[in-house]
ZAVEX-698610 format. One record per residue: residue in one letter; y, x, z of N, C-alpha, C in turn; residue number from 1. Coordinates in steps of 0.02 Angstrom, whole numbers, m for minus. Example, Ala and Ser with C-alpha at 12.3 -4.5 7.8 and 13.67 -1.06 7.14 Angstrom:
2
resn_n_yy_n_xx_n_zz_ca_yy_ca_xx_ca_zz_c_yy_c_xx_c_zz_resi
A_m284_660_390_m225_615_390_m165_660_390_1 $
S_m112_642_354_m53_684_357_2_645_394_2 $
***
This chain:
69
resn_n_yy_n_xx_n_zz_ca_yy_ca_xx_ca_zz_c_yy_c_xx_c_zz_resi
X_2884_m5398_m6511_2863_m5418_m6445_2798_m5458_m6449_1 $
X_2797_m5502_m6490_2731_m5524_m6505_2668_m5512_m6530_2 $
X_2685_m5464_m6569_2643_m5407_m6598_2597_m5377_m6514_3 $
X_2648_m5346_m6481_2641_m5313_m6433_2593_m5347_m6363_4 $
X_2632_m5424_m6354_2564_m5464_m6325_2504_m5490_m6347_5 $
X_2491_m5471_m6437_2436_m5497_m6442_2379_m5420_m6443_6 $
X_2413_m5357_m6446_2400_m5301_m6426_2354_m5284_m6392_7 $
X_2394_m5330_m6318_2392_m5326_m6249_2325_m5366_m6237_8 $
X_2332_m5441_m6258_2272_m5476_m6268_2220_m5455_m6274_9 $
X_2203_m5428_m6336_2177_m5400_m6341_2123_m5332_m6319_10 $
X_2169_m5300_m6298_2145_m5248_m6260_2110_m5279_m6177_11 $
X_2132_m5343_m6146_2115_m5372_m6099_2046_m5403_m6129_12 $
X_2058_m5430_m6172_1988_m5462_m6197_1934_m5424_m6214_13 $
X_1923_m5348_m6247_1887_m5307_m6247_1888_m5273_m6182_14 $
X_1932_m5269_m6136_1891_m5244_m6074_1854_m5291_m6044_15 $
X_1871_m5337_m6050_1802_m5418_m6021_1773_m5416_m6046_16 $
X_1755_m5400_m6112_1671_m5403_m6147_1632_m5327_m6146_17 $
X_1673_m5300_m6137_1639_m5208_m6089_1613_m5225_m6052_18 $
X_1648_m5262_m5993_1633_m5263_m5931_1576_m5320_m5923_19 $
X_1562_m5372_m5956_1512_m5424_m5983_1439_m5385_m6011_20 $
X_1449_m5342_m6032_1409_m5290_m6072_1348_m5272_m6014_21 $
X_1405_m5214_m5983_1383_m5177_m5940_1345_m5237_m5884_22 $
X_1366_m5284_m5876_1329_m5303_m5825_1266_m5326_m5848_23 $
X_1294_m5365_m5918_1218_m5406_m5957_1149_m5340_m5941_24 $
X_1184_m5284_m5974_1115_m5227_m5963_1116_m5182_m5894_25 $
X_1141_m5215_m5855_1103_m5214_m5778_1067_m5239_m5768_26 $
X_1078_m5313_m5785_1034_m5362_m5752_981_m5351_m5784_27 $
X_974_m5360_m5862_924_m5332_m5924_866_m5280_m5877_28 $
X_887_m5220_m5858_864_m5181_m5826_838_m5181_m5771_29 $
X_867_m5223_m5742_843_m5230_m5673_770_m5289_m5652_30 $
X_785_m5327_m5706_727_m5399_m5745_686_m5355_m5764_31 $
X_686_m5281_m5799_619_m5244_m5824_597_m5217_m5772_32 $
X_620_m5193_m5736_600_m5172_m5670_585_m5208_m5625_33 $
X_583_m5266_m5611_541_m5305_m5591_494_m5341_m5609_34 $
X_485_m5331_m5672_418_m5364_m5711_369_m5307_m5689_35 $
X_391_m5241_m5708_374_m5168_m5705_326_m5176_m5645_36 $
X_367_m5199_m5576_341_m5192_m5513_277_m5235_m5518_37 $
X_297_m5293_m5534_245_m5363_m5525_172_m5337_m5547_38 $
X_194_m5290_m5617_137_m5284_m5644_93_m5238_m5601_39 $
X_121_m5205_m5571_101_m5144_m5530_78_m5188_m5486_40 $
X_82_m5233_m5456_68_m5265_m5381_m8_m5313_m5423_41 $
X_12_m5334_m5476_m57_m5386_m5491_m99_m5328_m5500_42 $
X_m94_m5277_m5526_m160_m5203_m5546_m186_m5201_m5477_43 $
X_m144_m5200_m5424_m170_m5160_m5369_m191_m5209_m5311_44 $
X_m192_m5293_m5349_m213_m5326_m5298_m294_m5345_m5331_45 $
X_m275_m5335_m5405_m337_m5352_m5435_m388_m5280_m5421_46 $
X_m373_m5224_m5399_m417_m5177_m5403_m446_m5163_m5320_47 $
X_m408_m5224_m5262_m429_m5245_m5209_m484_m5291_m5220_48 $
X_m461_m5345_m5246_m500_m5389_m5254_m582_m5359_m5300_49 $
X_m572_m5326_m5334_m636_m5287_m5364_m665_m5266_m5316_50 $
X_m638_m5235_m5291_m680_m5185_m5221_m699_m5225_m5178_51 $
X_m679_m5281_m5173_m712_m5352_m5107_m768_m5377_m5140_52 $
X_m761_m5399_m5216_m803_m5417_m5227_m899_m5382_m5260_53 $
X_m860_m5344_m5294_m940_m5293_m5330_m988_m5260_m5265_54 $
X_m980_m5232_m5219_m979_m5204_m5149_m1018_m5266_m5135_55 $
X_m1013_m5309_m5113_m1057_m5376_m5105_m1080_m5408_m5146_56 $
X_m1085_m5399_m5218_m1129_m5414_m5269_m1192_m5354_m5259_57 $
X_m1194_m5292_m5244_m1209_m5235_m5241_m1258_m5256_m5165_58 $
X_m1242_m5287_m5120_m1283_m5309_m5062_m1340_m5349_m5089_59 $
X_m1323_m5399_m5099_m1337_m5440_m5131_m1395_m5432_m5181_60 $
X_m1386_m5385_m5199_m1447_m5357_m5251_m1432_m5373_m5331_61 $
X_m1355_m5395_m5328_m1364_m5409_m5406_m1290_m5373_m5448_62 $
X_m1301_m5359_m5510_m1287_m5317_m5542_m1203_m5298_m5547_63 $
X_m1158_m5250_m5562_m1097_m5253_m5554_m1076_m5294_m5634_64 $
X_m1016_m5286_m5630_m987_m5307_m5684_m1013_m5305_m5744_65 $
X_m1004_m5382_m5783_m1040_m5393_m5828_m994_m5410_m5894_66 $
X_m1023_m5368_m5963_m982_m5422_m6009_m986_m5457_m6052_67 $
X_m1030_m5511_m6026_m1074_m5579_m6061_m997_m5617_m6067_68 $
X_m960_m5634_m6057_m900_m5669_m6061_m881_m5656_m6136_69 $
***
């Protein structure tokens, strides 16, 4: 009988660390996918911001992007 509840235990305790698992690499996944996005949103605010700025360097009379830096 004791044999049998630590069996049991057992088998309860590996379905909680399955189920611990599975969520850890949801969330895992879901954290890359939102880095994923962010990165996508800074590209496409920085390739706004390019276009506001060179466009009026270009008025202006002076040269586009430089790489003296």
């Amino acid at each position: 009988m004791k044999a049998h509840y630590q069996n049991y235990k057992s088998e309860q305790l590996n379905d909680l660390e399955e189920e611990e698992r599975r969520k850890s690499e949801e969330l895992r996944q879901k954290a890359f996918e939102q880095v994923e996005e962010q990165e996508d949103e800074i590209k496409r605010l920085n390739e706004v911001s390019y276009g506001c700025i060179y466009p009026q360097r270009e008025i202006m009379g002076l040269s586009g992007p430089t790489s003296d830096v």
